[in-house]
Steps between C-alpha positions, in 0.01 A plus 500: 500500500765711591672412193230581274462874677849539442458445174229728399653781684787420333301521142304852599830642567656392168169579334515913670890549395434422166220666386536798729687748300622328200316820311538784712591841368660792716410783459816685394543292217161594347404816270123460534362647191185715555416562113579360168429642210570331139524679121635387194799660353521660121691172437223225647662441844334500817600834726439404860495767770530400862417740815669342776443588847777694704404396819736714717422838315067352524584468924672777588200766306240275718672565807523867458815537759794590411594134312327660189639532168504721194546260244200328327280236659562212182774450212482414172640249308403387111659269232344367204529101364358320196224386772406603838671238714877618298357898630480378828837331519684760371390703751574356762890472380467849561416468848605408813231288628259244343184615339222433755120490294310369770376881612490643149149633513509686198561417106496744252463464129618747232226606243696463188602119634108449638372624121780310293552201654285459799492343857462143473872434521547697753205318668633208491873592619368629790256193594805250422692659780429336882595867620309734321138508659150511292402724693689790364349796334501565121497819352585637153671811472291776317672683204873401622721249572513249822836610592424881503196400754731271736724776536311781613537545900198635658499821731243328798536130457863332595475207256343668147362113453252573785388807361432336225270258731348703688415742201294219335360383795342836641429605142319157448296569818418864469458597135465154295712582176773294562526128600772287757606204279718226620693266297296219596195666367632610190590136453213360557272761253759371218446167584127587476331373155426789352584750770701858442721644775531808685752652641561868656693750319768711724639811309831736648421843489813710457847478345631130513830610478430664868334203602871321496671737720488245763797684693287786667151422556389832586612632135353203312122486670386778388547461187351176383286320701233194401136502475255224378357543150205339307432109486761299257263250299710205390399258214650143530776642719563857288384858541262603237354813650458732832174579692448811713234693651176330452573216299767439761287498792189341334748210394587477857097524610465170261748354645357541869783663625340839581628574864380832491440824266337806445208519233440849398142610340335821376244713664287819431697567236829445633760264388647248760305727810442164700753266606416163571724265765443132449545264782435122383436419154429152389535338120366231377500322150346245312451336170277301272543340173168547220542338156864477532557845615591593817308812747692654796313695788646695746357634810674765709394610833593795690477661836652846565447835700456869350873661575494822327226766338550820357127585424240517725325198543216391738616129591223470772266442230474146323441595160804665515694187640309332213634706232833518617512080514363499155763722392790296660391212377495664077804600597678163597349338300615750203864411648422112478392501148779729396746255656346189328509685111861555581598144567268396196702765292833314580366179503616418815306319759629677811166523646510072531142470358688218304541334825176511616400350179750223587347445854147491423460388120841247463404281273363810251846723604677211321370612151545863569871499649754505220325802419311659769739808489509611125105396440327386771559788774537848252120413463380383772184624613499634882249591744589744741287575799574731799363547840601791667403640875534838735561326844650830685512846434844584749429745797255669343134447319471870457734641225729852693440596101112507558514695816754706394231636156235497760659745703613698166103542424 
């Protein structure tokens, strides 16, 4: 018995010295790249751009004692290979550490590369390696190249990845023309039968050649900075066009992504005079197929609160709730229709009423696949019905602008 104890503590000790650290990583031997951003060159080879953490200079700002530093909060490194794995290892012979993927939580793609060639390769780079995570944000940079974009510093966030993050999430929440995509998504909408992509556009506004004065980040911020732009629509894996403004954010209402937004609508006479706040929205869509053709519907419905008027308007009265509902919901569903004869127009299924053909009609999708986006979907016939409701009016049911003519009687 005593033998046998022996022997499986002798087995659990073997068993914990082995596999215990036979892949640990310190620290200082990592450059843990934040950003990566990939073009191609004039002569076809891949032009990777890395923004790599500096982890002392990120520390010492946080602290805010006396440890800080002057010198910029990441470094960057580029090199460019016949593919994207040769990019990556020559740049790391230019560095002292090993390449460390696992926190990149940003990829960038050039237009002129996203337009040309595309981003299934890239795609599938990225999935093949057991570092890089899924879960990483896409974006395609707007009217300039991927490395101009990873180089810009930012004058409030540390890391200029996170501002990209954290620009797409709060704009996704609060104004609904742009759209958080991870890699895993787009993957999965171009493994969709059928299915177009989106992806969100970020654009540098400034001089570029500022943007890579990465020696003094007080002279550099102010001059370029980043700031998303429009909707990227990709067909099989390659730009064909840019959304913005309402065919932006009704592409993003079909898509049931609406976090929140602001719905503007006319009154006495006045353009825009009431502003409209939503607070849930809900869409829903479905198919049929009749004599071989198929018949979307889509159903959107919306709660929101009155945020802003600049006419004098008695909300105490129902009618006048009525009417302003009935005008929300003409105007969404204006938005809606506009976003769906944009898609048809590039005969691009971003909307995935293909899939929902797929799901409910299989056997019938079948015949329509090969070419459900160059016939089938450009004219499709869509129904489009919106529900819209007044559920608060803020602080006050009075308008101050109603009081304020009263008193000017």
């Amino acid at each position: 018995m005593k033998r046998k104890g022996l022997f499986l503590l002798l087995m659990m000790t073997m068993t914990i010295l082995l596999t215990s650290c036979w892949s640990k990583k310190e620290l200082t031997d990592l450059a843990i790249v934040a950003a990566m951003g990939i073009d191609r060159t004039e002569d076809g080879r891949y032009h990777l751009t890395l923004q790599i953490i500096n982890p002392g200079n990120v520390a010492g700002g946080l602290q805010g004692g006396g440890g800080g530093t002057q010198s910029p909060p990441v470094t960057i490194y580029s090199a460019s290979g016949d593919n994207i794995v040769e990019a990556s290892r020559r740049a790391s012979s230019r560095i002292s550490r090993r390449l460390y993927y696992a926190h990149t939580n940003l990829v960038v793609v050039g237009e002129k590369m996203a337009r040309k060639e595309g981003i299934n390769t890239l795609i599938d780079a990225v999935d093949r390696d057991p570092e890089f995570r899924n879960t990483s944000t896409l974006v395609i940079a707007n009217h300039s190249t991927a490395a101009d974009l990873v180089k810009t510093l930012t004058p409030v966030d540390k890391i200029p990845a996170n501002k990209v993050l954290k620009t797409l999430e709060f704009t996704e929440r609060k104004w609904g023309e742009n759209i958080k995509t991870s890699i895993q998504e787009v993957m999965r909408s171009l493994e969709s039968p059928g299915r177009g992509t989106v992806v969100s556009g970020f654009r540098l506004v400034g001089s570029p050649q500022q943007a890579q004065k990465l020696d003094n980040l007080q002279e550099s911020a102010p001059e370029a900075t980043l700031g998303a732009s429009g909707i990227a629509v990709l067909k099989q894996g390659k730009l064909v066009d840019w959304l913005y403004g309402k065919p932006a954010r009704g592409t993003v209402w079909m898509l049931n992504k609406i976090q929140g937004t602001n719905i503007n609508i006319d009154w006495a006479g006045k353009k825009e005079a009431i502003a409209y706040q939503t607070v849930r929205q809900k869409t829903s869509v479905s198919a049929q197929v009749k004599n071989g053709k198929p018949h979307i519907s889509v159903h959107t419905r919306v709660e929101g609160d009155i945020g802003d008027m600049e006419v004098p308007v008695d909300i105490t009265n129902p009618k006048v709730i009525t009417k302003i509902e009935q005008s929300v919901r003409k105007e969404i569903k204006k938005e809606l229709t506009v976003a769906i004869e944009r898609a048809q127009k590039n005969k691009t299924d971003i909307l995935g009423f293909g899939e929902v053909v797929h799901r409910t009609r299989p056997n019938q999708f079948k015949k329509l696949k090969t070419e459900w986006n160059d016939v089938y979907f450009p004219k499709l016939d869509v129904d489009v019905t919106v529900e819209a409701y007044v559920r608060r009016a803020g602080l006050r049911n009075k308008s101050f602008l109603s009081g304020v003519k009263e008193n000017q009687k």
